[in-house]
N, C-alpha and C positions, 0 to 999 in steps of 0.2 A: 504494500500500500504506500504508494506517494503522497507524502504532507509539505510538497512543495507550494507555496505561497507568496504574498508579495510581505514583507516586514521588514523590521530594522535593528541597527546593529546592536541594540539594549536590549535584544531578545536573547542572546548570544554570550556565554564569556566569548572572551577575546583569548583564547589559546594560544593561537595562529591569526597571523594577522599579512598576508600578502598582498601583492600589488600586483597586476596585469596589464602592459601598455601594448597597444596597437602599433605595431613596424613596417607598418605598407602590406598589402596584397594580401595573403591571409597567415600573416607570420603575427606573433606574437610574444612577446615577454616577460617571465613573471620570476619574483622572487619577492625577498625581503629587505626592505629598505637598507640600505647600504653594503648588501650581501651579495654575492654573487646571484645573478639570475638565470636561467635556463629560455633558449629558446624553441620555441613550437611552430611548424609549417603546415596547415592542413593540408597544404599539397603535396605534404614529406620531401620536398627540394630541397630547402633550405635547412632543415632539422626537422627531429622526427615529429611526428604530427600530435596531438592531445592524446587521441588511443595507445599507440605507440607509448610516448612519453608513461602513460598511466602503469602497462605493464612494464615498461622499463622499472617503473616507482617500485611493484610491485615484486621485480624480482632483487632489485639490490636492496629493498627492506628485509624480506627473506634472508638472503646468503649474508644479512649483516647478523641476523642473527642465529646461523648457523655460525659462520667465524667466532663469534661470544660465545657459544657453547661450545665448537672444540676446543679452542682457547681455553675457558674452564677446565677443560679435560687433558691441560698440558699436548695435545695434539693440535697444534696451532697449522691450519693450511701454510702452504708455499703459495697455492693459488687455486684461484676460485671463477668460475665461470659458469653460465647459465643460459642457455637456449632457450629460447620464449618464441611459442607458437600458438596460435590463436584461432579460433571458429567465431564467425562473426556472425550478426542473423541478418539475413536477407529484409531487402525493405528498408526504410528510414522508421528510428533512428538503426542503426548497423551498431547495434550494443554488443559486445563482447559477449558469447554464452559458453565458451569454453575456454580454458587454460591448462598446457602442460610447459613444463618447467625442467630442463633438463640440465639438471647440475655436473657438473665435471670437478671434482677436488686432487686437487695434489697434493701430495706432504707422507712426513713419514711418519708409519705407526699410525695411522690413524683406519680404527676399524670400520669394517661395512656396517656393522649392528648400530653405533655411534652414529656414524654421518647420516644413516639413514632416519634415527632417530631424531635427531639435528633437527634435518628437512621438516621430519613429520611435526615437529613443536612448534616449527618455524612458519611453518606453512599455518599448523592448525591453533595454536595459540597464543604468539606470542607478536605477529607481524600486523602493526597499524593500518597499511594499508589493504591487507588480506579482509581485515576485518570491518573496512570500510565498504566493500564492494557488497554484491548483491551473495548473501549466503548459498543462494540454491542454485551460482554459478557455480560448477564442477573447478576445481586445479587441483590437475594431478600431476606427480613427478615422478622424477627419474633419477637415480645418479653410478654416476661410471669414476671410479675409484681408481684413482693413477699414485703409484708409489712413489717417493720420491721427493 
């Protein structure tokens, strides 16, 4: 159910507080005041487009907290990468209904039982923006374990 509406910003803490500036054509700009900002292309020319960007958001909020948990486990990555592929739905709006997640970990010593638990906390309880999106969108994962 959508409780989207017209209101104002006393309705709201203010947690997060960003800016969005318009950069010609359908590029756009957003960040936090005096912080680095990120750009967005809806024609994905320029940089990657809002969708794009969003699962991007999606998988480096994950694998940050997969890195903090093997980290905890003295099994700190060498390196961390994530393949993000997407089903999208036919028709406007073209909203995201599927996500798989295909993680690649390096480093030594670090077990499959671990990393894969990693993911699963990562993905299912601990990731802000996981938890922002529509629950009853599927993300599922993957991960290929390189020693070293």
């Amino acid at each position: 159910m959508k409780n989207d509406r017209p209101g104002t910003t006393d309705e709201i803490r203010h947690d997060l507080t960003l800016a969005m500036h318009w950069r010609g054509d359908l590029r756009f700009e957003a960040g936090r005041e005096g912080a680095p900002s990120i750009l967005m292309d809806s024609n994905s020319a320029a940089a990657p487009s809002p969708p794009e960007t969003m699962l991007s958001s999606l998988a480096a909020c994950t694998a940050t907290d997969v890195v903090l948990i093997l980290e905890k486990r003295r099994t700190k990555p060498t390196a961390l990468e994530v393949s993000i592929r997407a089903e999208r739905a036919e028709g406007t709006p073209r909203r995201v209904t599927k996500v798989h997640l295909a993680y690649r970990i390096t480093g030594t010593g670090i077990e499959r039982a671990q990393a894969e638990r990693a993911i699963e906390l990562a993905v299912t309880k601990y990731c802000t923006v996981r938890d922002s999106m529509d629950p009853e969108m599927p993300v599922l994962w993957s991960l290929e374990l390189v020693d070293g």
